[in-house]
N, C-alpha and C positions, 0 to 999 in steps of 0.2 A: 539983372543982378538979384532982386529983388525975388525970382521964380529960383533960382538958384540956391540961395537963401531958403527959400520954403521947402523944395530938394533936401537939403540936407536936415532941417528939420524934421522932415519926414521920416527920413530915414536911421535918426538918431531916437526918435521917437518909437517907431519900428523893430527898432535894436534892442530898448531899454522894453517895450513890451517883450518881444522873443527872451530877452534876457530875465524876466521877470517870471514868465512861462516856468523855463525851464528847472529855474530854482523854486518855484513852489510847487510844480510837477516831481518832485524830489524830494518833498518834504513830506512827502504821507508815505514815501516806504522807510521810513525810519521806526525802528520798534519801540513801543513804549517802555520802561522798565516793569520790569513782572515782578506782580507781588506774590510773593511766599504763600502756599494754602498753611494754614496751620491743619494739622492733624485732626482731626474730631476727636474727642472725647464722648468712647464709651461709655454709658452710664445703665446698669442693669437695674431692673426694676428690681421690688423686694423677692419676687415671687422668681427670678431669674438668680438668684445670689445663692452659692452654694455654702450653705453651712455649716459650719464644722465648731466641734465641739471641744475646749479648751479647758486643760485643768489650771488652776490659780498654784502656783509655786512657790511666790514668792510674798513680798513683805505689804505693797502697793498693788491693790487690785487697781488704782485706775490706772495702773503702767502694761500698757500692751508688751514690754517687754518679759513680764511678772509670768507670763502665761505659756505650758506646752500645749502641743494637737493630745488631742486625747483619742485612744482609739475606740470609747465607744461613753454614752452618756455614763457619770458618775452617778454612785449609788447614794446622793447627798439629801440629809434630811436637813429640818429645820435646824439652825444654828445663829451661830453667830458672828460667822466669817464667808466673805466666798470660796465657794466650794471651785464649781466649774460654770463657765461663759457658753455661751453659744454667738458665734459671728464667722464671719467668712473672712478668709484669707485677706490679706493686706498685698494688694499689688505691688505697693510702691517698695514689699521687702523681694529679692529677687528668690532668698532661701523660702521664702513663704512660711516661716517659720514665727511668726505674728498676726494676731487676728488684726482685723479692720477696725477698730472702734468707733469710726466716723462714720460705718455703713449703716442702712439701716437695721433695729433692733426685728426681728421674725416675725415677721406677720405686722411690721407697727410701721407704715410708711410715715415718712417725716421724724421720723422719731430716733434717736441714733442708739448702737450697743450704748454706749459709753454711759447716755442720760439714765438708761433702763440699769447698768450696774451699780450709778451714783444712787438711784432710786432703793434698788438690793440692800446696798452699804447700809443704808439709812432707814431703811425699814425691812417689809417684808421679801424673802426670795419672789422672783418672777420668772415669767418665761423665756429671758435671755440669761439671765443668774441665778444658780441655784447657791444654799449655803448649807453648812456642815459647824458643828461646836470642834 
């Protein structure tokens, strides 16, 4: 009785290995969930930025809105207003019909249009803003 008894142990034993087998033999083709690449973001250097030169139209020179393309640099002397910008299109408008202000100022890496206009406002024209009386 006793060998009979070790028989089926055995083969209960047996069973739960093969059964054991087979479900973790199945458990590596299951697919991980996949993560999303995000996109890269572009970033052109100063020397990559195409720039384009913008006349002041409006009331607020720090409002990117304030400003058209202009088709060629303004003939602006020393003054007391801005005259015209220089910065490169605003991607995030799809008309492109907006400079960038956050890109950076021509020739000045780290340094953005916007500081270089606030700087203009406040004192003398530079090489991203020119001004006109």
């Amino acid at each position: 009785m006793a060998t009979s008894i070790n028989k089926g142990l055995r083969a209960l034993t047996f069973g739960l290995f093969m059964l054991g087998l087979v479900f973790t033999s199945q458990a590596g083709e299951i697919d991980p969930p996949k993560k999303e690449k995000k996109a890269a973001t572009v970033v052109k250097s100063v020397a990559e930025l195409d720039y384009v030169h913008w006349d002041f139209t409006g009331t607020d020179p720090l409002n990117p809105e304030h400003y058209e393309r202009a088709d060629q640099p303004a003939n602006c002397q020393l003054g007391s207003q801005i005259c015209q910008v220089q910065a490169p299109e605003d991607t995030d408008d799809p008309t492109g019909n907006t400079p960038d202000f956050s890109a950076d100022a021509p020739g000045m890496s780290g340094t953005s249009v916007l500081s270089r206009i606030n700087a203009a406002v406040s004192g003398s024209p530079n090489e991203t803003a020119t001004k006109k009386d």
